[in-house]
KOLBAGU-568659 format. One line per field, with one value per residue: residue in three letters; x negated, y, z negated of N, C-alpha, C in turn; residue number from 1. Coordinates in Angstrom, 3 decimals. Atoms other than C-alpha are relative to their C-alpha. Example, Ala and Ser with C-alpha at 12.3 -4.5 7.8 and 13.67 -1.06 7.14 Angstrom:
2
zati	c(ALA  SER);
n_east	c(-0.890  0.820);
n_north	c(-1.190  -1.190);
n_up	c(0.000  0.060);
ca_east	c(-12.300  -13.670);
ca_north	c(-4.500  -1.060);
ca_up	c(-7.800  -7.140);
c_east	c(-0.900  0.770);
c_north	c(1.200  1.090);
c_up	c(0.000  -0.730);
romi	c(1  2);
% end
This chain:
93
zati	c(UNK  UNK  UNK  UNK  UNK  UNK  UNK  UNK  UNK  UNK  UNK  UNK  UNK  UNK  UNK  UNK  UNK  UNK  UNK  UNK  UNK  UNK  UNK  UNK  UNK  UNK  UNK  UNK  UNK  UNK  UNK  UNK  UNK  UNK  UNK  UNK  UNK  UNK  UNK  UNK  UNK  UNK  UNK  UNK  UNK  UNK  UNK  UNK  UNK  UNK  UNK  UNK  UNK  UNK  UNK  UNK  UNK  UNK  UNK  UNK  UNK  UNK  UNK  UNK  UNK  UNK  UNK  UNK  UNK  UNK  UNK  UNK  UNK  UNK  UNK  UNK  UNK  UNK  UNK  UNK  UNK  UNK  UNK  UNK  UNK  UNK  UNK  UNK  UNK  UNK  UNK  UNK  UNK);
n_east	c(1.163  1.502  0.408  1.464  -0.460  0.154  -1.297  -0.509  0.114  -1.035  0.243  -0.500  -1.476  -0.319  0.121  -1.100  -0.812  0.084  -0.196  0.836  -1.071  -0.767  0.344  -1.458  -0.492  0.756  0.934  1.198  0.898  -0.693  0.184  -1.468  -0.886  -0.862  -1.570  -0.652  1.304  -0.857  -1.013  0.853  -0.620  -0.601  -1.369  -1.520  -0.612  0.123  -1.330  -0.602  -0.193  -1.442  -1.134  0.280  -0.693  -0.255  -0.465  -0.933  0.360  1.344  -0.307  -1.223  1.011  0.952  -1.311  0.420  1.301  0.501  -1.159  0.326  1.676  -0.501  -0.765  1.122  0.451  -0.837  0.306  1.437  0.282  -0.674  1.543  0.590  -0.450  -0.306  1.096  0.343  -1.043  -0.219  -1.185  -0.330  -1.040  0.243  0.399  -0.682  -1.133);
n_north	c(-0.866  0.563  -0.531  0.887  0.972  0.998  1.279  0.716  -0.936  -0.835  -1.757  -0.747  -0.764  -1.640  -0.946  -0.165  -0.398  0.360  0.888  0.978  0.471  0.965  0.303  0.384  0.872  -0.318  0.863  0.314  -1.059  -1.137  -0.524  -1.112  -0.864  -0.255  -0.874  0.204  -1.083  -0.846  0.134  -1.230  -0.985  1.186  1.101  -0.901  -0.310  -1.352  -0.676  0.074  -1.175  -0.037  -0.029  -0.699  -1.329  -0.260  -1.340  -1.003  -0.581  -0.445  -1.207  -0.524  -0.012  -0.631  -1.035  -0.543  -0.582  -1.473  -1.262  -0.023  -0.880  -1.372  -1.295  -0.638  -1.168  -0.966  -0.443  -0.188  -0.880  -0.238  -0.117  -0.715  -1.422  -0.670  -0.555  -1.134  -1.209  -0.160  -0.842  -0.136  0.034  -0.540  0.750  0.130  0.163);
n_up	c(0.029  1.019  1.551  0.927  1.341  -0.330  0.040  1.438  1.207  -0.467  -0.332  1.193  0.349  -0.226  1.011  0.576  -0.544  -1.711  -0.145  -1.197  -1.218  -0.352  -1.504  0.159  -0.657  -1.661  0.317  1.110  0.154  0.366  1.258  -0.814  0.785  0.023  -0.868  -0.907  -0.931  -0.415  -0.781  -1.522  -0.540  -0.706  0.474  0.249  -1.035  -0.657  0.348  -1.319  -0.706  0.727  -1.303  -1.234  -0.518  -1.193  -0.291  0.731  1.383  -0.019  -0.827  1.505  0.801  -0.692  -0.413  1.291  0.156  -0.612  0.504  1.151  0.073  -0.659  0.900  1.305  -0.763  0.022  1.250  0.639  -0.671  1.005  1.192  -0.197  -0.743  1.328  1.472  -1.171  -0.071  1.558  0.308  1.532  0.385  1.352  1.075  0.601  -0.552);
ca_east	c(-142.913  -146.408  -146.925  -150.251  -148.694  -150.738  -148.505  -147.024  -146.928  -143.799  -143.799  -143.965  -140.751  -139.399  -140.083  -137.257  -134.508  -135.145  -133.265  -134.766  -133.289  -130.624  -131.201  -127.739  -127.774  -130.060  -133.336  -136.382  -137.882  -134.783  -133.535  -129.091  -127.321  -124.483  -121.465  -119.975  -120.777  -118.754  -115.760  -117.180  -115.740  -114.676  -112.039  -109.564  -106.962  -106.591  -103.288  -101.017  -101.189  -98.229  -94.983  -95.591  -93.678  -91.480  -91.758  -89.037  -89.974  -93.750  -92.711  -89.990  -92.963  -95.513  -92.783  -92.278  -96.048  -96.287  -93.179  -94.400  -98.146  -96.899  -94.335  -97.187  -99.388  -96.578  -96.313  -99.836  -99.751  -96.838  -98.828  -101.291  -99.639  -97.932  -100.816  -102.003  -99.194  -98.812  -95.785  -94.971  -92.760  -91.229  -91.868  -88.287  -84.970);
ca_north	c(79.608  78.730  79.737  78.243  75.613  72.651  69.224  67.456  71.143  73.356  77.021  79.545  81.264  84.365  87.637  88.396  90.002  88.638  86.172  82.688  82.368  79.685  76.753  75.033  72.540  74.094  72.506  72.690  76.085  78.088  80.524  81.848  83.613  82.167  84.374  83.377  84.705  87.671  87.558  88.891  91.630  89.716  87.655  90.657  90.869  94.157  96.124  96.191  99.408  101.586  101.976  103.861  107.142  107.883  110.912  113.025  112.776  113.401  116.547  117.490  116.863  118.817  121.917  121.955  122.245  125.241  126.941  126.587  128.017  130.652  132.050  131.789  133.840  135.958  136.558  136.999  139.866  141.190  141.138  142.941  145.994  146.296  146.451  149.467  151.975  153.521  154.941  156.891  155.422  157.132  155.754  156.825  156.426);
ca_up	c(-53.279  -54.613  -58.180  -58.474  -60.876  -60.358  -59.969  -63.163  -64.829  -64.972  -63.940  -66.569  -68.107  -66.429  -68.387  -70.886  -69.276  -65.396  -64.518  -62.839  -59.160  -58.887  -56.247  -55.570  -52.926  -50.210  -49.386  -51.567  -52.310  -51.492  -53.835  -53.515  -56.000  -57.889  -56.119  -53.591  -49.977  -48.886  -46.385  -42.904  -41.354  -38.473  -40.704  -41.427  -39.145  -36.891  -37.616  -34.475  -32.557  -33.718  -31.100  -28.047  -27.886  -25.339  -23.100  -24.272  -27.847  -27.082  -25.105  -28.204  -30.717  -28.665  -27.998  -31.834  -32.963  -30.629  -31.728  -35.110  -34.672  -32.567  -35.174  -37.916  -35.509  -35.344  -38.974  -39.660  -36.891  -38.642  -42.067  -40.666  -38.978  -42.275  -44.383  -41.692  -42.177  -46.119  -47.257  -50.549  -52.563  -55.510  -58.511  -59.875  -57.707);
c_east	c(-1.071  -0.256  -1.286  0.338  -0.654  1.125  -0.406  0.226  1.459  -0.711  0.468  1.431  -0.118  -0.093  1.349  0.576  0.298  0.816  -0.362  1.039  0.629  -0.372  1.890  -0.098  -0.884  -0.909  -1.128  -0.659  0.992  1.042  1.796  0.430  1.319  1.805  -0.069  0.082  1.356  0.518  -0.977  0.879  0.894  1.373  0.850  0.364  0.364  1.363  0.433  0.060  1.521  0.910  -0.270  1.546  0.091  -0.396  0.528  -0.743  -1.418  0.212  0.784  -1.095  -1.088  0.415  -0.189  -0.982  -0.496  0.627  -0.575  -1.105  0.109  0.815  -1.065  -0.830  1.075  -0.062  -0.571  -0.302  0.601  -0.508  -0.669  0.110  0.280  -1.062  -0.802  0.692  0.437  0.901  0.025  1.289  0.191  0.070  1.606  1.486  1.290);
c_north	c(-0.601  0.793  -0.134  -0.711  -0.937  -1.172  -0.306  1.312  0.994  1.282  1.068  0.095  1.161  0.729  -0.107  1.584  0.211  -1.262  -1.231  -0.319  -2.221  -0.976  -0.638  -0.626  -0.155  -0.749  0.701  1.661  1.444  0.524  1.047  0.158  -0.875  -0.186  -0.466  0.785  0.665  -0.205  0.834  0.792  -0.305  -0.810  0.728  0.160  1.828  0.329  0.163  1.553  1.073  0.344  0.657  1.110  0.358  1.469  1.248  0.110  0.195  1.550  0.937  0.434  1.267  1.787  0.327  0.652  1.374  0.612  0.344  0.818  1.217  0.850  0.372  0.596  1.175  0.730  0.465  1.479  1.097  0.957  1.180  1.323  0.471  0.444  1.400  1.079  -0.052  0.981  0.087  -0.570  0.684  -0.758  -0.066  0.485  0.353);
c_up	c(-0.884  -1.228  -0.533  -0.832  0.631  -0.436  -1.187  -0.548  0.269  0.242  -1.406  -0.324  0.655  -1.287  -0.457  1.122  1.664  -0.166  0.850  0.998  -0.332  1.336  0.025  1.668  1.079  -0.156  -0.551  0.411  0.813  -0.882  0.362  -1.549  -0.492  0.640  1.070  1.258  0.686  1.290  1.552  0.754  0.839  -0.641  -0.206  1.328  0.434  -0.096  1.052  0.220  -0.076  1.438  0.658  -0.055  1.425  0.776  -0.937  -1.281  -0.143  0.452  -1.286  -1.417  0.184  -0.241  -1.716  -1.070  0.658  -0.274  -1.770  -0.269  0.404  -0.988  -1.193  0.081  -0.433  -1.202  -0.521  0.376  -1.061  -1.103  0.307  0.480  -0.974  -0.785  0.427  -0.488  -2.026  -0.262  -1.477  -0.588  -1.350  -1.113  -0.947  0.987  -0.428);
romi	c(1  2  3  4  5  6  7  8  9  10  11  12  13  14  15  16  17  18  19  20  21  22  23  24  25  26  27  28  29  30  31  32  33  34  35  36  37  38  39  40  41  42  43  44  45  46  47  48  49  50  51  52  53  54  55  56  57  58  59  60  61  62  63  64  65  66  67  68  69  70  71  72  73  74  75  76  77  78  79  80  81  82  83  84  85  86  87  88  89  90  91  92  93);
% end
């Protein structure tokens, strides 16, 4: 980049607490960092697809989740009928 520095003269000093870009190898008047240039997405390998479930135990799986939701429906209904109907109890037996 042009600084207005006429030739033979260096370029000022950066302000205190800037740091002056690094050149490192490239050609003339560009300006890299340092660190080292991050891994690209692309280079991690993709995790293998997990085992394929048979039938049966998709069907077994499936079957279970509904027996399950269904009784906790159930419950809830339950619950609620109870909390409906108020009975005295006595306080001394």
């Amino acid at each position: 980049p042009d600084l207005g520095v006429p030739p033979g003269f260096a370029a000022p000093p950066p302000p205190p607490g800037v740091l002056a870009p690094m050149t490192m190898g490239g050609p003339p008047g560009t300006a890299r960092s340092g660190a080292p240039p991050l891994p690209s997405m692309s280079a991690a390998p993709v995790p293998p697809p997990p085992p394929r479930e048979d039938d049966q135990a998709f069907v077994r799986r499936v079957r279970l989740v509904y027996k399950e939701r269904v009784a906790k429906e159930h419950q809830k209904a339950e619950i609620e009928e109870m909390g409906n109907v108020k009975t005295n109890v006595p306080h001394v037996i």
